[in-house]
C-alpha positions in Angstrom: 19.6 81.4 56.9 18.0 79.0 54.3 16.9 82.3 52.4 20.2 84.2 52.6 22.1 80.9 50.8 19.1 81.0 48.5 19.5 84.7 47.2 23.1 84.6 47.5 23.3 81.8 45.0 20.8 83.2 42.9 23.2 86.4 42.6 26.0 83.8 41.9 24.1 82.3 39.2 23.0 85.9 37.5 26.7 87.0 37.6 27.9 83.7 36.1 24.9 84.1 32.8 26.1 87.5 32.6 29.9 87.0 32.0 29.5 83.7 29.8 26.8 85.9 27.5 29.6 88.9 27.5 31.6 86.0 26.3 29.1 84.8 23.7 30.1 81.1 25.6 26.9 79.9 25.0 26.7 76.4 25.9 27.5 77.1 29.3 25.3 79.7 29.6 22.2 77.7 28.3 23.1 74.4 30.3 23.4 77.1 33.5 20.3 79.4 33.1 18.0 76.5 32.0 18.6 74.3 35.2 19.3 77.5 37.6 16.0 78.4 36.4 14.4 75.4 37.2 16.1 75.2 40.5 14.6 78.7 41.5 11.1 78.0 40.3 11.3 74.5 42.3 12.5 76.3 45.6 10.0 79.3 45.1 7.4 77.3 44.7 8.4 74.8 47.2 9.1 77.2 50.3 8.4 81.0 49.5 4.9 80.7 47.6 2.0 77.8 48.0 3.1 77.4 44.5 3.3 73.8 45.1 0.4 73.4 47.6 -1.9 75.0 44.7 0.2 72.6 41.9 -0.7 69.3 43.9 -4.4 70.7 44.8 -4.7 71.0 40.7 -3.3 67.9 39.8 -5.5 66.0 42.4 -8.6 67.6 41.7 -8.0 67.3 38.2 -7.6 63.2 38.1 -10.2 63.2 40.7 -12.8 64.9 38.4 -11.6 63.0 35.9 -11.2 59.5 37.2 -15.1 60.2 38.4 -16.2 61.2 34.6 -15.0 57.5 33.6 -16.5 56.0 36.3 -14.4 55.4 38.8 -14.8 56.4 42.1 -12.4 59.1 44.0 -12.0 61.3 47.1 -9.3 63.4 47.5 -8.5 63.5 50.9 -9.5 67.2 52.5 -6.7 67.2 55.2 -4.8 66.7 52.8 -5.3 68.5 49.3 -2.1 66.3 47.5 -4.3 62.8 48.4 -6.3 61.1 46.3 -8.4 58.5 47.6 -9.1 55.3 44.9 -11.9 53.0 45.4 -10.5 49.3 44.9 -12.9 46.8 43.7 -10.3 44.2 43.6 -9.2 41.7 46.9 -10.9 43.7 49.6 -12.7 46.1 48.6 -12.0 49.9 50.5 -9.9 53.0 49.6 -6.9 53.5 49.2 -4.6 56.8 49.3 -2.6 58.1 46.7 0.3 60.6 47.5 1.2 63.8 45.6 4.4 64.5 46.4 7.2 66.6 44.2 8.3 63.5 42.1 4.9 62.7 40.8 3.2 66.1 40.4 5.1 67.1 37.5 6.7 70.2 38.8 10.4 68.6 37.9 9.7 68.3 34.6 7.2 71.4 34.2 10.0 73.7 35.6 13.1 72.0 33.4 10.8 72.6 30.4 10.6 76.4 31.3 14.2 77.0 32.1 14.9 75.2 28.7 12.8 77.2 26.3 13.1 80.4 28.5 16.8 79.8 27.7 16.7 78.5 24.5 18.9 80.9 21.5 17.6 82.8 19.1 13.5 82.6 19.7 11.8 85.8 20.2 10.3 86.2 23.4 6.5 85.8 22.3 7.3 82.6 21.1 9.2 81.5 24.0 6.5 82.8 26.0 3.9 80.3 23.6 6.2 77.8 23.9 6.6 77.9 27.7 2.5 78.1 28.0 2.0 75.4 25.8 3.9 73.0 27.8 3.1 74.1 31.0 -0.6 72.9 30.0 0.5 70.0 27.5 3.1 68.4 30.9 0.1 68.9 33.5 -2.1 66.8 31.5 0.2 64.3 30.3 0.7 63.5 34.2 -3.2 63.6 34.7 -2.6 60.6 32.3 0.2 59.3 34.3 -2.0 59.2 37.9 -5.3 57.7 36.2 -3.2 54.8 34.0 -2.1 54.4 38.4 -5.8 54.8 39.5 -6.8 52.3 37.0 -4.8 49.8 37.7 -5.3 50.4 41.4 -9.1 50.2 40.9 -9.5 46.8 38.5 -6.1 44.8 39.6 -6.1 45.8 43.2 -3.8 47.5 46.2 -1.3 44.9 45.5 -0.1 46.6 42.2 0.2 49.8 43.7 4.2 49.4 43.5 4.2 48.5 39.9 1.6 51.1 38.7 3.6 54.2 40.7 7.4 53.0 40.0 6.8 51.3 36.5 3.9 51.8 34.3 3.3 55.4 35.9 6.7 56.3 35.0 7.0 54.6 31.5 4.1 56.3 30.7 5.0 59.8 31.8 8.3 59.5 30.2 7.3 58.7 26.8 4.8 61.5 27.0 7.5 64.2 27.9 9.9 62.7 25.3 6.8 63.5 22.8 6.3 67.1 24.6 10.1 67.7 24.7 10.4 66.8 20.9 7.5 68.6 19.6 8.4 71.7 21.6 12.4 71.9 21.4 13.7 69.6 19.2 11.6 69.4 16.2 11.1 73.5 15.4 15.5 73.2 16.6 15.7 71.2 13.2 12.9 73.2 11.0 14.8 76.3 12.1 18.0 75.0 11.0 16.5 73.6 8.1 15.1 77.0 7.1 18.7 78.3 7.3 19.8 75.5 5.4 17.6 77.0 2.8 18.3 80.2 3.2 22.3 79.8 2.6 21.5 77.7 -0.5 19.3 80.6 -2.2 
């Protein structure tokens, strides 16, 4: 049942980008393919594919390994792939578990950034396609940054800052890196391309 809705939206939305690009309305039809795109790639991934499974298996092994290179000591949890667990050296000393779920493994904002260069007017499709590549990689290790700014804190200041590291510092980290990601990738060659045109006319 869960699958019929599914594809019967997905037709919706491929009818709906095909008659507002007849009708060159393309506002619409950007603001609707980027985040239908995402949507799809979220629920694929999410309950068709192990798409996410393998995404939080990455993204914990990675800050594992990582975490470990600097020197601080991590498990992640084999029952459950998506669970890192942090040695705390602060307050009583012992592990404790860090959840992967959808909100911090970076698949939101990995998928959005797809749907908006995938959608995005006027760019060939190789470099949509370098574009889309580039910040797949780039957003995965700017939450790899996000999780060990959390295991640090956990580690040195103790399981009492586990609140503040996850819902504050984790975030305002992650956000001003996909600000910089999103800015790099879409806006700044958005305002050398019009620039160029700019140029252009002039001549």
């Amino acid at each position: 049942m869960e699958l019929a809705i599914f594809l019967t939206l997905t037709v919706g939305w491929i009818i709906a980008l095909g008659f507002f690009r007849a009708y060159r309305v393309w506002l619409i039809y950007y603001a609707l393919g980027a985040v239908g795109l995402a949507v799809i790639l979220v629920y694929v991934a999410q309950s068709l594919t192990p798409g996410f499974y393998l995404y939080e298996s990455a993204t914990s092994n990675a800050a594992h390994y990582v975490a470990e290179w600097i020197g601080i000591p991590t498990r992640v949890f084999e029952a459950a792939p998506n669970t890192i667990l942090v040695l705390v050296i602060r307050q009583e000393i012992g592990w404790t578990a860090l959840e992967i779920g959808i909100e911090s493994s970076g698949l939101l904002e990995t998928t959005i950034l797809i749907g908006l260069i995938a959608f995005y007017p006027g760019w060939a499709r190789q470099r949509k396609t370098w574009f889309i590549l580039a910040g797949v990689l780039i957003t995965f290790l700017a939450n790899i940054c996000r999780l060990l700014v959390i295991i640090l804190m956990l580690h040195y200041l103790g399981k009492d800052w586990l609140l503040v590291a996850h819902t504050l510092v984790g975030k305002v980290v992650f956000f001003v890196l996909a600000i910089a990601i999103y800015w790099y990738l879409l806006t700044l060659p958005t305002i050398r391309d019009l620039s160029r045109k700019a140029s252009l006319r002039k001549s």
